[in-house]
Structures are given as structure tokens and as C-alpha cells.
PDB file of N, H, CA, C and O in Angstrom:
ATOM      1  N   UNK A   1      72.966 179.609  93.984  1.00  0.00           N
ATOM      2  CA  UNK A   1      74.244 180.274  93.926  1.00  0.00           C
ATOM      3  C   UNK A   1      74.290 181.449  94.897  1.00  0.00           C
ATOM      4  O   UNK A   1      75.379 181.874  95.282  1.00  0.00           O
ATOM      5  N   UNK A   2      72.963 182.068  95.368  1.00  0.00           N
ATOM      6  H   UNK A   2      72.078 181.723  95.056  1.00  0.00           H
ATOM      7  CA  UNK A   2      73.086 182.951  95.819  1.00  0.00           C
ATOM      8  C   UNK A   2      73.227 182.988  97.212  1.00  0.00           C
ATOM      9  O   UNK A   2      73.505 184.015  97.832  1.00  0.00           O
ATOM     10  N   UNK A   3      72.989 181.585  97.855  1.00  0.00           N
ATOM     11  H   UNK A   3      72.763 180.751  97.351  1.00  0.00           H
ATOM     12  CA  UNK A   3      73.009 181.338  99.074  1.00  0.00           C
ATOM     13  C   UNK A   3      74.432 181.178  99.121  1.00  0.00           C
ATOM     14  O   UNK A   3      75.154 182.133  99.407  1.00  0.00           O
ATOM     15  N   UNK A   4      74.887 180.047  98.862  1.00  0.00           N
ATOM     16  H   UNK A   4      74.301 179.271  98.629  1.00  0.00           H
ATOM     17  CA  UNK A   4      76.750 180.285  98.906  1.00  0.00           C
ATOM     18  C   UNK A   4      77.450 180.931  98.995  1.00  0.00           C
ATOM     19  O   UNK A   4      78.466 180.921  99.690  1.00  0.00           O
ATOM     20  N   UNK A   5      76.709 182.285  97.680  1.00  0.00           N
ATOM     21  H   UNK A   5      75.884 182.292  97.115  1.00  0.00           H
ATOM     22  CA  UNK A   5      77.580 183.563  98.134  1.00  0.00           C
ATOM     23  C   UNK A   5      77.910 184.143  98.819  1.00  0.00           C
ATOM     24  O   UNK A   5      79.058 184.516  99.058  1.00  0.00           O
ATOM     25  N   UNK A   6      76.751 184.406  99.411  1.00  0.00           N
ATOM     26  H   UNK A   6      75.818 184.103  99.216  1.00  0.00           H
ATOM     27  CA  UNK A   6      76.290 184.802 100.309  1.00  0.00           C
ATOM     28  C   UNK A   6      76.595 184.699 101.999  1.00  0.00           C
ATOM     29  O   UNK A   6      76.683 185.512 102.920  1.00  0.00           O
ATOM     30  N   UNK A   7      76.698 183.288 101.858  1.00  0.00           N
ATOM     31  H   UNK A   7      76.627 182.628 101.111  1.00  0.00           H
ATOM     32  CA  UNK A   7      76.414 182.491 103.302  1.00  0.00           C
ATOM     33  C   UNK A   7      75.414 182.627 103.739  1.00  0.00           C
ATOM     34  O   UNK A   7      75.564 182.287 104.913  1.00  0.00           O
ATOM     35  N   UNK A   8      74.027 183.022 103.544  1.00  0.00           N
ATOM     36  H   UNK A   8      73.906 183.298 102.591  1.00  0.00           H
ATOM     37  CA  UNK A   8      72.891 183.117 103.992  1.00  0.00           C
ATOM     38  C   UNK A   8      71.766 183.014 103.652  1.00  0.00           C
ATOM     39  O   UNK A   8      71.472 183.472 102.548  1.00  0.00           O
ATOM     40  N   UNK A   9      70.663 182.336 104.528  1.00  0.00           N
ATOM     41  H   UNK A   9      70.902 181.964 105.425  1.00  0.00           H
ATOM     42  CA  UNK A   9      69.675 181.121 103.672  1.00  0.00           C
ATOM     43  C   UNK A   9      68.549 181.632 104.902  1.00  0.00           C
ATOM     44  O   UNK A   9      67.825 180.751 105.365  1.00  0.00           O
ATOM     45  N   UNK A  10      68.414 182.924 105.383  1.00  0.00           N
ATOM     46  H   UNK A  10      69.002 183.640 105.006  1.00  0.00           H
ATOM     47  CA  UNK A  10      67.707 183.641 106.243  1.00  0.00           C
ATOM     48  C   UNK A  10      66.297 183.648 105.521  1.00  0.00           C
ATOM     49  O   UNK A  10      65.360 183.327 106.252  1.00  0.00           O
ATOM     50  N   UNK A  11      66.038 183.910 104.416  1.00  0.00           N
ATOM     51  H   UNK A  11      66.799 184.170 103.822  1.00  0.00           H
ATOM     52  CA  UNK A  11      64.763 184.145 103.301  1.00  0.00           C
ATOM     53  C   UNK A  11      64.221 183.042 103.023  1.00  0.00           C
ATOM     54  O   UNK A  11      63.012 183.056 102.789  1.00  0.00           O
ATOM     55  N   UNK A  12      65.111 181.512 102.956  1.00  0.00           N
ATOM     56  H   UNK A  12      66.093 181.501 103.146  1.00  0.00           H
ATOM     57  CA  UNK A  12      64.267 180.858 102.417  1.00  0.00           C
ATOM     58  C   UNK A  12      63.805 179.994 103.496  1.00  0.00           C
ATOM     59  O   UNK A  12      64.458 179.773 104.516  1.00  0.00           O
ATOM     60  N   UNK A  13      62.343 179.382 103.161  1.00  0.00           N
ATOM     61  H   UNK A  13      61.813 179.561 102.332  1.00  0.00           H
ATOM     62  CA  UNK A  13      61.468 178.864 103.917  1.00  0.00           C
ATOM     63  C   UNK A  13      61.822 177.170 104.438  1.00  0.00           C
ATOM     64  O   UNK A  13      61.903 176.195 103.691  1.00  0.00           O
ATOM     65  N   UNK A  14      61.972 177.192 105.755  1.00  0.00           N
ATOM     66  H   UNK A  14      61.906 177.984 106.362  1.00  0.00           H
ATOM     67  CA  UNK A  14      62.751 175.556 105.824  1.00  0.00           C
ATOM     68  C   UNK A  14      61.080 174.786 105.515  1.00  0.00           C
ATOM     69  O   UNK A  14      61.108 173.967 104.596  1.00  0.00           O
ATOM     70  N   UNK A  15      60.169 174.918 105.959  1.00  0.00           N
ATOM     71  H   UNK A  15      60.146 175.583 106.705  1.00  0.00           H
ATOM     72  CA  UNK A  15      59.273 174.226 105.768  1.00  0.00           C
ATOM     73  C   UNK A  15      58.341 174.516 104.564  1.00  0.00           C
ATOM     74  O   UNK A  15      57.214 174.028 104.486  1.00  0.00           O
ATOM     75  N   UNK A  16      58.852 175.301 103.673  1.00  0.00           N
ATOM     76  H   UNK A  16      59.768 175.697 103.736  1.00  0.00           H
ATOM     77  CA  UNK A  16      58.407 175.019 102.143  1.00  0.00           C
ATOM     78  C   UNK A  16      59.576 173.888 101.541  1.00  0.00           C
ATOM     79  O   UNK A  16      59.447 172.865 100.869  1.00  0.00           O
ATOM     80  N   UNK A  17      60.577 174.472 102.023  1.00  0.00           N
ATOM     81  H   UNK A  17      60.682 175.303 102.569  1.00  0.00           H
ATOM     82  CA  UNK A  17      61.886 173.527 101.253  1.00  0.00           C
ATOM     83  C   UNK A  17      61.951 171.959 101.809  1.00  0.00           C
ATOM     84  O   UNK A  17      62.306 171.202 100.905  1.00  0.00           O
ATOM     85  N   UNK A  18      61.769 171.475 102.716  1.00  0.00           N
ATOM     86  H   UNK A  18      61.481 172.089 103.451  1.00  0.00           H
ATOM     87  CA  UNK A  18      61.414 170.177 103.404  1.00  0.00           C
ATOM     88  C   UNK A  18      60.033 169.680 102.980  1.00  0.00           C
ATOM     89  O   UNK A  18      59.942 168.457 102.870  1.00  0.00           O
ATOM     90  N   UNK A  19      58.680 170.577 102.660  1.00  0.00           N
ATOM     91  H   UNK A  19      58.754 171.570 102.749  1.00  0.00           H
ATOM     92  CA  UNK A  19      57.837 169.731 101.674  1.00  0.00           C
ATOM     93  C   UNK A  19      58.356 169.253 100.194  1.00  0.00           C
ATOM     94  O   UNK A  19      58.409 168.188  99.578  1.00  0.00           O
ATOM     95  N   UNK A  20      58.763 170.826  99.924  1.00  0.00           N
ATOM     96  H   UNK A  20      58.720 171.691 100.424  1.00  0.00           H
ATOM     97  CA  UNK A  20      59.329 170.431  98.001  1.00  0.00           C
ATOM     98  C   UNK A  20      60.495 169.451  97.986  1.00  0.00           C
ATOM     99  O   UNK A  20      60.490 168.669  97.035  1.00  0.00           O
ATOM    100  N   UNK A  21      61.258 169.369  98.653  1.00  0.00           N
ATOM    101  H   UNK A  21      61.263 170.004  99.425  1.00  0.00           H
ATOM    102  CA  UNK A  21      62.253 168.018  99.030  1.00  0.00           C
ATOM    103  C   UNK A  21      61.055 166.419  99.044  1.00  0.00           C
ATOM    104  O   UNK A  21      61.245 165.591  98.153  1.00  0.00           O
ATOM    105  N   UNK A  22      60.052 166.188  99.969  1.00  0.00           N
ATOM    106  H   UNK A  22      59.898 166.861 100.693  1.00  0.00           H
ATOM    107  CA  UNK A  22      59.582 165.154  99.925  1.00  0.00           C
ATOM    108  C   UNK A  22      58.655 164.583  99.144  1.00  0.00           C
ATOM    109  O   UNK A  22      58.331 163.399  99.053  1.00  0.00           O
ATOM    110  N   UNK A  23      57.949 166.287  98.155  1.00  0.00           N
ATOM    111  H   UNK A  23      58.212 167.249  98.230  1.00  0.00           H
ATOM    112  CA  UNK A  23      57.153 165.737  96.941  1.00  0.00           C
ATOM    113  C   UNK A  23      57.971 165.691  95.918  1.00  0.00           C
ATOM    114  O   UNK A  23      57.382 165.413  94.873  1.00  0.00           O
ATOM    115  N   UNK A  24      59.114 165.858  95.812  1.00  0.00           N
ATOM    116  H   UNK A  24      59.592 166.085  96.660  1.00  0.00           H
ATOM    117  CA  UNK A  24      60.528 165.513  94.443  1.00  0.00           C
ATOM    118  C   UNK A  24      60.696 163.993  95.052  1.00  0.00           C
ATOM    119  O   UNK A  24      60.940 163.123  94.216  1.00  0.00           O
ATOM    120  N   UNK A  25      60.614 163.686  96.104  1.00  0.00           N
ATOM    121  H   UNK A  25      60.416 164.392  96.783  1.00  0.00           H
ATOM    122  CA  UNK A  25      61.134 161.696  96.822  1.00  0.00           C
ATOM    123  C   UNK A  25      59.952 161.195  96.212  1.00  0.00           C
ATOM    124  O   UNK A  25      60.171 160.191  95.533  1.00  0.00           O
ATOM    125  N   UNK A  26      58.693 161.598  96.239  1.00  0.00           N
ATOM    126  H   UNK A  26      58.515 162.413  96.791  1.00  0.00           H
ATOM    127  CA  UNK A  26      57.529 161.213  95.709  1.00  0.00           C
ATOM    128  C   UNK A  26      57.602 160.670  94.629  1.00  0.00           C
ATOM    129  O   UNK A  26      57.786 159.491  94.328  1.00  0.00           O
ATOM    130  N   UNK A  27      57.383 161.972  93.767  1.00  0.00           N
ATOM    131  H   UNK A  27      57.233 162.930  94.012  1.00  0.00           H
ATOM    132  CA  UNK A  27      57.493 161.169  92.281  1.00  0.00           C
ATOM    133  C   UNK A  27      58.938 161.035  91.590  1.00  0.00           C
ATOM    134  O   UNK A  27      59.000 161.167  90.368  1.00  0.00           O
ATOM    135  N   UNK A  28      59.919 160.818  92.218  1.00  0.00           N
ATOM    136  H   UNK A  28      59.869 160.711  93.211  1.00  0.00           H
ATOM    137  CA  UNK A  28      60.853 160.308  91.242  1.00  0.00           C
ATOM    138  C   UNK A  28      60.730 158.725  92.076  1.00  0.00           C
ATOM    139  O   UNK A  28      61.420 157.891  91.491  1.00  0.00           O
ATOM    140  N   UNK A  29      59.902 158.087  93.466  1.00  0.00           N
ATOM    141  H   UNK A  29      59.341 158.765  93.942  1.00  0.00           H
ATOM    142  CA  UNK A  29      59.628 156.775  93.756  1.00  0.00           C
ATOM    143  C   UNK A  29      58.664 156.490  92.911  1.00  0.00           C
ATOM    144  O   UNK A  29      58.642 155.264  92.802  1.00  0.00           O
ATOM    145  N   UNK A  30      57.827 156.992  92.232  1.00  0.00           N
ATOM    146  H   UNK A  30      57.845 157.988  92.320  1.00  0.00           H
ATOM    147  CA  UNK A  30      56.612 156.876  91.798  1.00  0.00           C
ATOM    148  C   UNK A  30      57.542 156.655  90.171  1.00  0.00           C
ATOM    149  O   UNK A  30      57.136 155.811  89.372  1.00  0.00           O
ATOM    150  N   UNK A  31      58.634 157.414  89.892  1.00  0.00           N
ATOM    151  H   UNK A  31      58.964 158.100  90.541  1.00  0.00           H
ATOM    152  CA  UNK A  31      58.870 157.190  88.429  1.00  0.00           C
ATOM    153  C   UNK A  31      59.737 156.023  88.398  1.00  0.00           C
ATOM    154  O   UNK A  31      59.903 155.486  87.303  1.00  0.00           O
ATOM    155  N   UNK A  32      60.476 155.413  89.703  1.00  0.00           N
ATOM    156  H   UNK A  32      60.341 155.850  90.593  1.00  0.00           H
ATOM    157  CA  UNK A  32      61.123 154.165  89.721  1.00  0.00           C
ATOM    158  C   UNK A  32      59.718 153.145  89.541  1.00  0.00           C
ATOM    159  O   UNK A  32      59.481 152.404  88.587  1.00  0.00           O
ATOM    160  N   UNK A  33      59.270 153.261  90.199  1.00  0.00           N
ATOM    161  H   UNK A  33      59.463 153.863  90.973  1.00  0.00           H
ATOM    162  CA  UNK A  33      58.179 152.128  90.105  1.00  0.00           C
ATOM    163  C   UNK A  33      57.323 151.858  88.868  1.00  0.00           C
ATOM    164  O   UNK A  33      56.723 150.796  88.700  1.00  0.00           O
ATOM    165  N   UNK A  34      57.304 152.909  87.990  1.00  0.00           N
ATOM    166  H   UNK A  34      57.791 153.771  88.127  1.00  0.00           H
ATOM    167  CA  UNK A  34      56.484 153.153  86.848  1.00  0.00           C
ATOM    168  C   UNK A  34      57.577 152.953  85.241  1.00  0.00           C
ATOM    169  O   UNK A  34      57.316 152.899  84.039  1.00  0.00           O
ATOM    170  N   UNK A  35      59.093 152.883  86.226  1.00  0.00           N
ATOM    171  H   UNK A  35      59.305 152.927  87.203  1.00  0.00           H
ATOM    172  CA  UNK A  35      59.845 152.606  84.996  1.00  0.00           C
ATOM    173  C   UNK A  35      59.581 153.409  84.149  1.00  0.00           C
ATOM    174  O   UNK A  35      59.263 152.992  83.036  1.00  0.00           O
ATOM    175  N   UNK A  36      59.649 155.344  84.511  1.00  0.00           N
ATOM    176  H   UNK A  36      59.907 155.684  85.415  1.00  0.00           H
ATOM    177  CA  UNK A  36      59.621 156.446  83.596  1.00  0.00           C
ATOM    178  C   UNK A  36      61.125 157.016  83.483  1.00  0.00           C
ATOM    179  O   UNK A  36      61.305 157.765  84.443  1.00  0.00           O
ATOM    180  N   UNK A  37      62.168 156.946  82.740  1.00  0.00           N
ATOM    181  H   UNK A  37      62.022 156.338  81.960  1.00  0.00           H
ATOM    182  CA  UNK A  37      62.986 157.698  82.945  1.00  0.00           C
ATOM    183  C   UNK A  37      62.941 158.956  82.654  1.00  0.00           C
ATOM    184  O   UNK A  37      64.025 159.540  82.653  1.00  0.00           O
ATOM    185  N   UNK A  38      61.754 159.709  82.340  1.00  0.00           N
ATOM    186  H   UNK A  38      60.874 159.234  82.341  1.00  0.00           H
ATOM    187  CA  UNK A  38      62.055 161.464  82.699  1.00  0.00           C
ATOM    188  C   UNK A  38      61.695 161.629  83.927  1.00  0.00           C
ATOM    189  O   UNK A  38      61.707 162.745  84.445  1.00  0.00           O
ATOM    190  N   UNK A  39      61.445 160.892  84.359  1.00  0.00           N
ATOM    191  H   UNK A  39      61.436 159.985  83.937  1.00  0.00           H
ATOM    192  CA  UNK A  39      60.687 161.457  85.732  1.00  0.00           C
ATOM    193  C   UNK A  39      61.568 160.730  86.496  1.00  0.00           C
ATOM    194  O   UNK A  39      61.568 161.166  87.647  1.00  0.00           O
ATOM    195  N   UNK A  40      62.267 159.871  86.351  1.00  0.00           N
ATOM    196  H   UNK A  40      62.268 159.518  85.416  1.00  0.00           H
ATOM    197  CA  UNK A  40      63.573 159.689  87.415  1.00  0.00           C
ATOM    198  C   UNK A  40      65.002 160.603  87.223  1.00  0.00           C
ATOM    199  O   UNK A  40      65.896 160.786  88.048  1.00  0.00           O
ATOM    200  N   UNK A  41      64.872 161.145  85.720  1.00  0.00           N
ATOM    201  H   UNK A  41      64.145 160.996  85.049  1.00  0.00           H
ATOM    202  CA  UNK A  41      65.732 161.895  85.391  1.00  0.00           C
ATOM    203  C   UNK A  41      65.944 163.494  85.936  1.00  0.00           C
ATOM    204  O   UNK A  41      66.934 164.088  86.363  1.00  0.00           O
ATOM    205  N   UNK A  42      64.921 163.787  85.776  1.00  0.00           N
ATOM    206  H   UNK A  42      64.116 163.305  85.430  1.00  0.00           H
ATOM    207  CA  UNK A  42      64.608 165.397  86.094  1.00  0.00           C
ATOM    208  C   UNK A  42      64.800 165.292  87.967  1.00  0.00           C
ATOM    209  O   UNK A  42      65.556 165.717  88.841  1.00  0.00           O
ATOM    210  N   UNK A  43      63.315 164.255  87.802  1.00  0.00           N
ATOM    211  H   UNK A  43      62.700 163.910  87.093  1.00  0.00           H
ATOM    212  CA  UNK A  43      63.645 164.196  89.787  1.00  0.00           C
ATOM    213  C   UNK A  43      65.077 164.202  90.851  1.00  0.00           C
ATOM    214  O   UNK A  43      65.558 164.894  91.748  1.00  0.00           O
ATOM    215  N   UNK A  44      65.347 163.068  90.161  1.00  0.00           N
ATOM    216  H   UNK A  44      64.956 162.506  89.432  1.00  0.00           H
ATOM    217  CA  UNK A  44      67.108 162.940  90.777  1.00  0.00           C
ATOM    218  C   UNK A  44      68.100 164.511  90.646  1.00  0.00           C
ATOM    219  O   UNK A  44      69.113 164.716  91.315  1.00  0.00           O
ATOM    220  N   UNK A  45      67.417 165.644  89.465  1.00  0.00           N
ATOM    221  H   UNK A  45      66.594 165.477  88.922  1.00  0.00           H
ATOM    222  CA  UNK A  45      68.357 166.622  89.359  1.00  0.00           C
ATOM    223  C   UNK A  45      68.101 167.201  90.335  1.00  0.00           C
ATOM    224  O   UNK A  45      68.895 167.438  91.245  1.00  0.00           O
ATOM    225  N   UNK A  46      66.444 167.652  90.265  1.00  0.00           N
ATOM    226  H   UNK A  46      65.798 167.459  89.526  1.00  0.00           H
ATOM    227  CA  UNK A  46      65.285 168.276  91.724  1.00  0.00           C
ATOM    228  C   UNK A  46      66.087 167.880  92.968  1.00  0.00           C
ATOM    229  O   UNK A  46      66.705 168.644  93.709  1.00  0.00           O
ATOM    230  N   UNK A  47      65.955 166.389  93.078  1.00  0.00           N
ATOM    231  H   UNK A  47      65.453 165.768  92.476  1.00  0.00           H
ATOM    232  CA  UNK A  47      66.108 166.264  94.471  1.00  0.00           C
ATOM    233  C   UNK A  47      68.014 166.588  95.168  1.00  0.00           C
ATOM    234  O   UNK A  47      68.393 166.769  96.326  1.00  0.00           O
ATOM    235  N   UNK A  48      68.434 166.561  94.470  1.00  0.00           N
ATOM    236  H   UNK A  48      68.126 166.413  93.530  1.00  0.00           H
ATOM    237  CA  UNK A  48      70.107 167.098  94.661  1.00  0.00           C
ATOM    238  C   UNK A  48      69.802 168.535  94.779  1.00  0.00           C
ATOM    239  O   UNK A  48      69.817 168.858  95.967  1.00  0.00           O
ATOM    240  N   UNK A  49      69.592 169.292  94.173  1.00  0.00           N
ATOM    241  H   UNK A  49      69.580 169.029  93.208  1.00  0.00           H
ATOM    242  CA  UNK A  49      69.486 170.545  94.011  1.00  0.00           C
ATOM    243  C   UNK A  49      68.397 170.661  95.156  1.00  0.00           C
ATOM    244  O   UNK A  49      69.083 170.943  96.139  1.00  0.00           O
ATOM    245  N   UNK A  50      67.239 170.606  95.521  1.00  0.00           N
ATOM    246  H   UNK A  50      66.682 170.376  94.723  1.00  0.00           H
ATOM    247  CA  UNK A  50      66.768 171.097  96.428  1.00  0.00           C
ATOM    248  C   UNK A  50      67.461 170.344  97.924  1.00  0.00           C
ATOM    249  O   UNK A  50      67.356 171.024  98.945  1.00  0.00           O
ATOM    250  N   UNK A  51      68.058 169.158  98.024  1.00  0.00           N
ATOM    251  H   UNK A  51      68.143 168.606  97.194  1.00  0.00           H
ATOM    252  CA  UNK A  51      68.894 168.639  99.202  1.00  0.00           C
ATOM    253  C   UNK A  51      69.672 169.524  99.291  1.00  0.00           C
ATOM    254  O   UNK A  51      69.786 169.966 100.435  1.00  0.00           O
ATOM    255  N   UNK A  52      70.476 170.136  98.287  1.00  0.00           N
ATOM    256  H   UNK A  52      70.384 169.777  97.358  1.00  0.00           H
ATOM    257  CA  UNK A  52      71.517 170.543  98.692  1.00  0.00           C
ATOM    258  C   UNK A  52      71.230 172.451  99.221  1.00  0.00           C
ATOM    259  O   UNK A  52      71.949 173.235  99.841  1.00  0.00           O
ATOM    260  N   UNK A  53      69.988 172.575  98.667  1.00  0.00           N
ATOM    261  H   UNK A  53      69.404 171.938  98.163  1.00  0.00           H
ATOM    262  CA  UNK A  53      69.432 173.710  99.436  1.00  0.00           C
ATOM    263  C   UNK A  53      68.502 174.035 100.522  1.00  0.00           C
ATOM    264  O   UNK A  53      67.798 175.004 100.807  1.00  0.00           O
ATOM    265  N   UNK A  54      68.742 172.910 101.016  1.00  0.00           N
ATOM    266  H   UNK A  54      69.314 172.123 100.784  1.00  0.00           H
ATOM    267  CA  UNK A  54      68.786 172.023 102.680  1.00  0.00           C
ATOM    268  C   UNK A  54      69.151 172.210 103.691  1.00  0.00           C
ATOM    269  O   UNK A  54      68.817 172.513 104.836  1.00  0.00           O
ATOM    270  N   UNK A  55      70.417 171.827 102.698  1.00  0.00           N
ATOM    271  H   UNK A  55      70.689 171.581 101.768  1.00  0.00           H
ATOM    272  CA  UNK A  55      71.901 171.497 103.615  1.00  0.00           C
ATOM    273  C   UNK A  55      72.084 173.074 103.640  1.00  0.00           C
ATOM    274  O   UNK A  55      71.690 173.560 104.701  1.00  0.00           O
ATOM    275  N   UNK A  56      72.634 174.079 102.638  1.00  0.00           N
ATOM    276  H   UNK A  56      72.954 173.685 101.777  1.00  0.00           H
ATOM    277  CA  UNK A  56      72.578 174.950 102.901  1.00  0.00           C
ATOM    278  C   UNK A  56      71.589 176.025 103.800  1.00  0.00           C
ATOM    279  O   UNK A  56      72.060 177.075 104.236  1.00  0.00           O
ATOM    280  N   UNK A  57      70.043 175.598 104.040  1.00  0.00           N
ATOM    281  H   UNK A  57      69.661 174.745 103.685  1.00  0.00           H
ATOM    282  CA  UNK A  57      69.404 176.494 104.958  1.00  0.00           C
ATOM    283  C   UNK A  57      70.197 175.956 106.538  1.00  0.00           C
ATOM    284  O   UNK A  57      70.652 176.685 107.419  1.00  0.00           O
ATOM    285  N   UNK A  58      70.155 174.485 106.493  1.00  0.00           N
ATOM    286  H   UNK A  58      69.785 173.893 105.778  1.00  0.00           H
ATOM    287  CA  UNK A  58      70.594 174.279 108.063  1.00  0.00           C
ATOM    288  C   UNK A  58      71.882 174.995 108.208  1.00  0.00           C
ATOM    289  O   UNK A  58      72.072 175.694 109.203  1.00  0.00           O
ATOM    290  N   UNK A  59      73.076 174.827 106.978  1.00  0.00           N
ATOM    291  H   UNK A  59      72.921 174.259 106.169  1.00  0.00           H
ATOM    292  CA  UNK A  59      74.170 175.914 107.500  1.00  0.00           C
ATOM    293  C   UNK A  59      74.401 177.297 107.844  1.00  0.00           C
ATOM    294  O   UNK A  59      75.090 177.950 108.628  1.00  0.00           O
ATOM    295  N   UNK A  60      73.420 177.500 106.803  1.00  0.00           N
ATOM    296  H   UNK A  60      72.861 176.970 106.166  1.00  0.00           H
ATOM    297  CA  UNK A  60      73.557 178.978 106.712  1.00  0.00           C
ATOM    298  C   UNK A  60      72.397 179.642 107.475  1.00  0.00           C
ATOM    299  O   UNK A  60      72.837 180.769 107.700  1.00  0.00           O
ATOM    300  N   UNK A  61      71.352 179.580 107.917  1.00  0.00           N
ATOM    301  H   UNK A  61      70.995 178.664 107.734  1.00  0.00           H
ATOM    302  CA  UNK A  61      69.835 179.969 107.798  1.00  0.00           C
ATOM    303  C   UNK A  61      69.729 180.439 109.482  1.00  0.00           C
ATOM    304  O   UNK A  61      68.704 180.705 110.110  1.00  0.00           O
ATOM    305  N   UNK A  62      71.267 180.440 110.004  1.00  0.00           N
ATOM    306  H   UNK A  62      72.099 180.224 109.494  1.00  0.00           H
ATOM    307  CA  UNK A  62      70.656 181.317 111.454  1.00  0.00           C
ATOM    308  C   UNK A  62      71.022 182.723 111.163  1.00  0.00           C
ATOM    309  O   UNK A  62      71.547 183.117 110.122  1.00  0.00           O
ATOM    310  N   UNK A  63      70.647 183.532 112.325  1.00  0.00           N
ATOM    311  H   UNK A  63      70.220 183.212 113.171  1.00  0.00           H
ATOM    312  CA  UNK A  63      70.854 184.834 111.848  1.00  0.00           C
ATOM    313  C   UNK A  63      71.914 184.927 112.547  1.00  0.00           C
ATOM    314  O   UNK A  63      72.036 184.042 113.394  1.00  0.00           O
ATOM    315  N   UNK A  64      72.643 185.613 112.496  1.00  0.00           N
ATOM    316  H   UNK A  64      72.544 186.332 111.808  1.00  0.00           H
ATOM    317  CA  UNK A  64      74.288 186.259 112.884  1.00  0.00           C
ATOM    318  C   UNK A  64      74.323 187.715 113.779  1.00  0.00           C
ATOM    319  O   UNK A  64      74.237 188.873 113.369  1.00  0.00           O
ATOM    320  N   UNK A  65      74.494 187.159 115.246  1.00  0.00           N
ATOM    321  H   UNK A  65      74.564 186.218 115.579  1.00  0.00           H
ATOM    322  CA  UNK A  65      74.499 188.806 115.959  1.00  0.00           C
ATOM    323  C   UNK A  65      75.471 189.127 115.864  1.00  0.00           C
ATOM    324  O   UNK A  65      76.534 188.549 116.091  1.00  0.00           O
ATOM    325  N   UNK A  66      75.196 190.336 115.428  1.00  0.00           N
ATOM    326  H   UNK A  66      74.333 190.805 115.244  1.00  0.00           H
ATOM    327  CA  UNK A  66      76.420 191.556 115.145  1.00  0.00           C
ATOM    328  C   UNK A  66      76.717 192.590 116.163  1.00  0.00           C
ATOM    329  O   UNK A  66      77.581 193.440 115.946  1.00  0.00           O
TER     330      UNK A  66
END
């Protein structure tokens, strides 16, 4: 929420957020395959929520000369 507010995604780490994005693809493939639905459940929330704080570093995450 605070990035939106904001418009700015300067703090957070693109290459922490692009690992934690591909170990949430991990095991919610790992919970399709295993036929777990908490772990496709929770994951699918993870992986929206951290995509979409993604999308927000690439929009927001340059710095702005003033």
C-alpha cells in the first residue's frame, strides 16, 4: 500500500523481489504437482501480491530529478 501511495518503490530490492517472486513459482509448481491445496492456495495469494510488487518496482523504482 505504501508503494502506491507513494509512487515510489526506490527502497525495495528488485533482486530480492525477483528471487522471492521465483521461489513463490516454485512451490506453488511443486504444490500443483503434489495436489496440496494450501500450498497452491497461499502461493497463488504470494505470487499476485509479490508480482504485483514487481510491477510496481519497475513503475515506480526510478528516482525522480528534481
Amino acid at each position: 500500500m505504501r508503494v502506491y501511495k507513494l509512487k515510489s518503490a526506490r527502497e525495495i530490492s528488485l533482486l530480492f523481489n525477483t528471487s522471492m517472486l521465483l521461489g513463490v513459482i516454485i512451490w506453488l509448481v511443486y504444490g500443483i504437482v503434489r495436489d496440496l491445496p494450501s500450498l497452491i492456495i497461499w502461493n497463488s495469494i504470494a505470487l499476485a501480491l509479490n508480482g504485483w510488487l514487481l510491477f510496481a518496482k519497475l513503475k515506480y523504482g526510478r528516482v525522480k530529478n528534481i
